[in-house]
C-alpha positions as CSV (number, residue, x, y, z in Angstrom):
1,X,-4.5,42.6,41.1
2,X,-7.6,41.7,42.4
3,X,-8.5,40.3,38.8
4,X,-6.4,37.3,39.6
5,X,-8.9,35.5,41.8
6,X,-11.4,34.7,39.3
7,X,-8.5,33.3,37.1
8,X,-6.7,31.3,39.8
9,X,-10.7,29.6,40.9
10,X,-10.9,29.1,37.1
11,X,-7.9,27.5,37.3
12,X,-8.3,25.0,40.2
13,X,-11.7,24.4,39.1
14,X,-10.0,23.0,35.7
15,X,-7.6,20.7,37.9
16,X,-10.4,19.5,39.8
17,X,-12.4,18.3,36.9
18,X,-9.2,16.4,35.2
19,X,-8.5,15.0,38.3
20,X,-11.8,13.7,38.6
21,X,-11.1,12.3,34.5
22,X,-8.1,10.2,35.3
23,X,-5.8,9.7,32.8
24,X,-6.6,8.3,29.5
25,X,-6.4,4.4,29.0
26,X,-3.2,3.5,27.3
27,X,-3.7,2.0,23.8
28,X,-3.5,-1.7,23.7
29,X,-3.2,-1.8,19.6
30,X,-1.8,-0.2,16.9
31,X,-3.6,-1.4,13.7
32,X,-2.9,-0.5,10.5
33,X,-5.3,-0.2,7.5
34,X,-6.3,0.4,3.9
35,X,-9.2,1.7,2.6
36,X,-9.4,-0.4,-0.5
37,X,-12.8,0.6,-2.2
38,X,-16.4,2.1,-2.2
39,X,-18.9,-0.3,-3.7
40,X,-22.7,0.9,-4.4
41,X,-24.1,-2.4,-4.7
42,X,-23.4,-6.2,-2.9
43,X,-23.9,-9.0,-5.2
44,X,-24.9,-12.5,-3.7
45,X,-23.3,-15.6,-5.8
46,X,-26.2,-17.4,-4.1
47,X,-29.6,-15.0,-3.9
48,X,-30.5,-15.1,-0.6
49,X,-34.1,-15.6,1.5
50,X,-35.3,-12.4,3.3
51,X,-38.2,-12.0,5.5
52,X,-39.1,-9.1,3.5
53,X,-39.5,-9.9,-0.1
54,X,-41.3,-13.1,-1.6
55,X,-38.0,-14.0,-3.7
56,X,-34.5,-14.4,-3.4
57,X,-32.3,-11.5,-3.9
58,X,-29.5,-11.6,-5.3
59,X,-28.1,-8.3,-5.0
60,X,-28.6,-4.7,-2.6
61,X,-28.3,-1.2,-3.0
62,X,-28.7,1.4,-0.9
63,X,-31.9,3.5,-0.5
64,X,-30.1,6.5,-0.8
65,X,-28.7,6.8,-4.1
66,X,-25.4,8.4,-2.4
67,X,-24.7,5.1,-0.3
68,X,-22.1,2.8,-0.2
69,X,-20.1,0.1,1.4
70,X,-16.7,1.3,2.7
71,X,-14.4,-1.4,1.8
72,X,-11.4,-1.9,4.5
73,X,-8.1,-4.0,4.9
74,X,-6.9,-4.4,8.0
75,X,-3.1,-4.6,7.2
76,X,-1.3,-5.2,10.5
77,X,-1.6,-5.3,14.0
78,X,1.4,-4.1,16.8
79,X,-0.6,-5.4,19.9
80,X,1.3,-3.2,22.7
81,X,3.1,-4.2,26.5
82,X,-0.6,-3.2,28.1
83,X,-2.5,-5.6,26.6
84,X,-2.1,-8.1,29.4
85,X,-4.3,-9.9,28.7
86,X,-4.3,-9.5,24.8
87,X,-6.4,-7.4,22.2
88,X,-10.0,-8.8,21.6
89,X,-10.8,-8.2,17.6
90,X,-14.0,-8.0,16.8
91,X,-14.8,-7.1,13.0
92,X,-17.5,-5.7,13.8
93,X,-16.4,-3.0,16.6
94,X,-14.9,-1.5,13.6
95,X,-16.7,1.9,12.5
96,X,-16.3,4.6,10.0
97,X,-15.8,8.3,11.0
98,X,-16.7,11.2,9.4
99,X,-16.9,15.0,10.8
100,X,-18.3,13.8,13.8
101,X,-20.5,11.3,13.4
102,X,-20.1,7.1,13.5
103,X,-21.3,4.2,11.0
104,X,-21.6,0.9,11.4
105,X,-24.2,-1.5,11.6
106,X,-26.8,-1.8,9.0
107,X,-30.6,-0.1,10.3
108,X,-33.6,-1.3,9.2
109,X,-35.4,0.8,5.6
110,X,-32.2,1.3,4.6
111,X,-31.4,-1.3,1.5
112,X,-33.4,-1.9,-1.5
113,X,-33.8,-5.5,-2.7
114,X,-32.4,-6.1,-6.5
115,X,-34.1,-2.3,-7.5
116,X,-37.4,-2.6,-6.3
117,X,-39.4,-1.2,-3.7
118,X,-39.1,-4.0,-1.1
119,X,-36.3,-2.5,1.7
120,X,-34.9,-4.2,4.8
121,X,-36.5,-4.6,8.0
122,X,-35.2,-5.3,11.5
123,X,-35.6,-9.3,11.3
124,X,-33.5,-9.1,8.4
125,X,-30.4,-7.4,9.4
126,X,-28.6,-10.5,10.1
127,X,-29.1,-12.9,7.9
128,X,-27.9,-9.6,5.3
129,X,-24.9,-8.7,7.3
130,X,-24.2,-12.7,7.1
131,X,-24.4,-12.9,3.0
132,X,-22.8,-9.5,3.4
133,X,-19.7,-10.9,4.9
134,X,-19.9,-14.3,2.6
135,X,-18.9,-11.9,-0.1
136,X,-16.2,-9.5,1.3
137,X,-15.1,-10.5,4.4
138,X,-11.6,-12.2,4.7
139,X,-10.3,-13.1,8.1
140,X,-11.7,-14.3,11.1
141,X,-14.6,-12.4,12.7
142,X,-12.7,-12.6,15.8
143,X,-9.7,-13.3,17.6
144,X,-7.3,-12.9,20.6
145,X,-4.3,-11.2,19.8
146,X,-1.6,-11.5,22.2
147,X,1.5,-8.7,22.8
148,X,3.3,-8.4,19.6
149,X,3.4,-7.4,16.4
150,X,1.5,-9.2,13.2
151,X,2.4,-8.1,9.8
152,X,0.6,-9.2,6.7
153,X,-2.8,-10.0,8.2
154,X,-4.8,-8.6,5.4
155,X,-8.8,-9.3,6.9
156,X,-11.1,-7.5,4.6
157,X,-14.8,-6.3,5.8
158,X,-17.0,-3.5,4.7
159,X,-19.0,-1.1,6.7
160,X,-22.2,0.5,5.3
161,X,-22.0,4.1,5.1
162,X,-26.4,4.9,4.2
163,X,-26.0,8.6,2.9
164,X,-24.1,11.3,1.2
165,X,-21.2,12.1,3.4
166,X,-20.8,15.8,3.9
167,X,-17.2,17.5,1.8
168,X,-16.6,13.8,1.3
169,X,-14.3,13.9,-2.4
170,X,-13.3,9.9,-2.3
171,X,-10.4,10.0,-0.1
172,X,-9.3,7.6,2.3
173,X,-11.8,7.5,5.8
174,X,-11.5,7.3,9.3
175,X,-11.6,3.8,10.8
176,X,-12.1,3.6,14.4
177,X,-12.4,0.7,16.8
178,X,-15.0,0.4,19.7
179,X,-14.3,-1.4,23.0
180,X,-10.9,-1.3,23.3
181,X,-8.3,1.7,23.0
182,X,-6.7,1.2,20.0
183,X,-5.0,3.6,17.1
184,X,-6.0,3.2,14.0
185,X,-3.7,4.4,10.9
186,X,-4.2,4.5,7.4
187,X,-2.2,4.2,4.7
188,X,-3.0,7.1,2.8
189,X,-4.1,5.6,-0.4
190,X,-7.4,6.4,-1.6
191,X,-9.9,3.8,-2.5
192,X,-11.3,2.8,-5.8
193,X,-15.0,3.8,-6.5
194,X,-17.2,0.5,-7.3
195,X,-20.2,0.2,-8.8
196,X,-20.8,-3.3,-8.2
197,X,-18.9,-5.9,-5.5
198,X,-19.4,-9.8,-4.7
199,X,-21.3,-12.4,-7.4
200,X,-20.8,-11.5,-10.8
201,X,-19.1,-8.3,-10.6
202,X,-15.5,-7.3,-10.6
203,X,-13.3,-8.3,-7.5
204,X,-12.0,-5.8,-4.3
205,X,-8.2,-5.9,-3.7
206,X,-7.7,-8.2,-1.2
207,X,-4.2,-7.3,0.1
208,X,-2.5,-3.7,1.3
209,X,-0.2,-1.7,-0.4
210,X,3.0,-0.3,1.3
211,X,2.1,3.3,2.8
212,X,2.4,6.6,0.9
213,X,5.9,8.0,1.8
């Protein structure tokens, strides 16, 4: 019997430690999404100025030849009872996971200018996420959602993915939302595979599809 004692301190030790956790915050959003595309290269209808090459460019591509820009729709948003005082979107607390590991943002040496050898620095991630947007995003960056539920929203954005992802075969990813608590749910369509977005190339879809029964 005397075996019990370790297994009972075990025990209270493991109550101890969630009571110091707390309970889990209570989602404030369900939000709904589509993961419309994977492009390999952003276009620029209007080449843009960057600190780090001495001309215009008018399109990017990933350093790494396995890169891309995860293509998202944000479909609809059920803003629950807790949200008091309403859900804060922010496109860019949106991020893509993937086996344990986060992207978002854009870091610096990681885009190649029109091909050539000139690559992103620091100063430069802004005024690229900007022309970035120019060409994908639809929707507002932000906005205050209050309780309730809002169907057909349909804001577009793209997150930069800068590698290979590992046992990654083209199907839908996992969005996730910083700052908030919030579930995010795909629709189980797979994207389409790009070569080229924004400019001159081919358009994204710009609206989601019902759900795979």
């Amino acid at each position: 019997m005397g075996y019990l004692f370790p297994r009972i301190g075990m025990f209270a030790a493991l109550l101890a430690l969630a009571a110091c956790a707390g309970p889990r915050p209570k989602a404030l959003a369900v939000l709904h999404y589509q993961h419309v595309a994977n492009a390999h290269e952003i276009r620029f209808t209007n080449p843009i100025p960057l600190s780090a090459a001495l001309y215009r460019v008018g399109h990017l591509t990933p350093v790494d030849s396995q890169g891309f820009w995860a293509i998202f729709v944000l479909c609809n948003a059920d803003i629950t009872e807790y949200a008091g005082r309403g859900f804060r979107y922010n496109v860019n607390n949106f991020r893509v996971s993937h086996e344990g590991r986060e992207f978002g943002g854009l870091s610096p040496y990681s885009l190649r200018y029109q091909g050539q050898v000139d690559l992103n620095n620091a100063g430069d991630t802004m005024p690229i996420l900007d022309a970035v947007a120019a060409e994908i995003q639809e929707g507002p960056p932000t906005q205050l959602f209050q309780s309730g539920f809002y169907p057909d929203l349909n804001y577009r954005f793209a997150i930069f993915v800068p590698k290979a992802l590992d046992n990654y075969a083209g199907e839908e990813l996992t969005l996730t939302y910083t700052g908030q608590p919030a579930i995010l749910v795909g629709n189980g369509k797979p994207p389409s595979d790009l070569p080229a977005v924004g400019g001159s190339a081919g358009g994204v879809a710009a609206a989601c599809v019902p759900p795979l029964p």
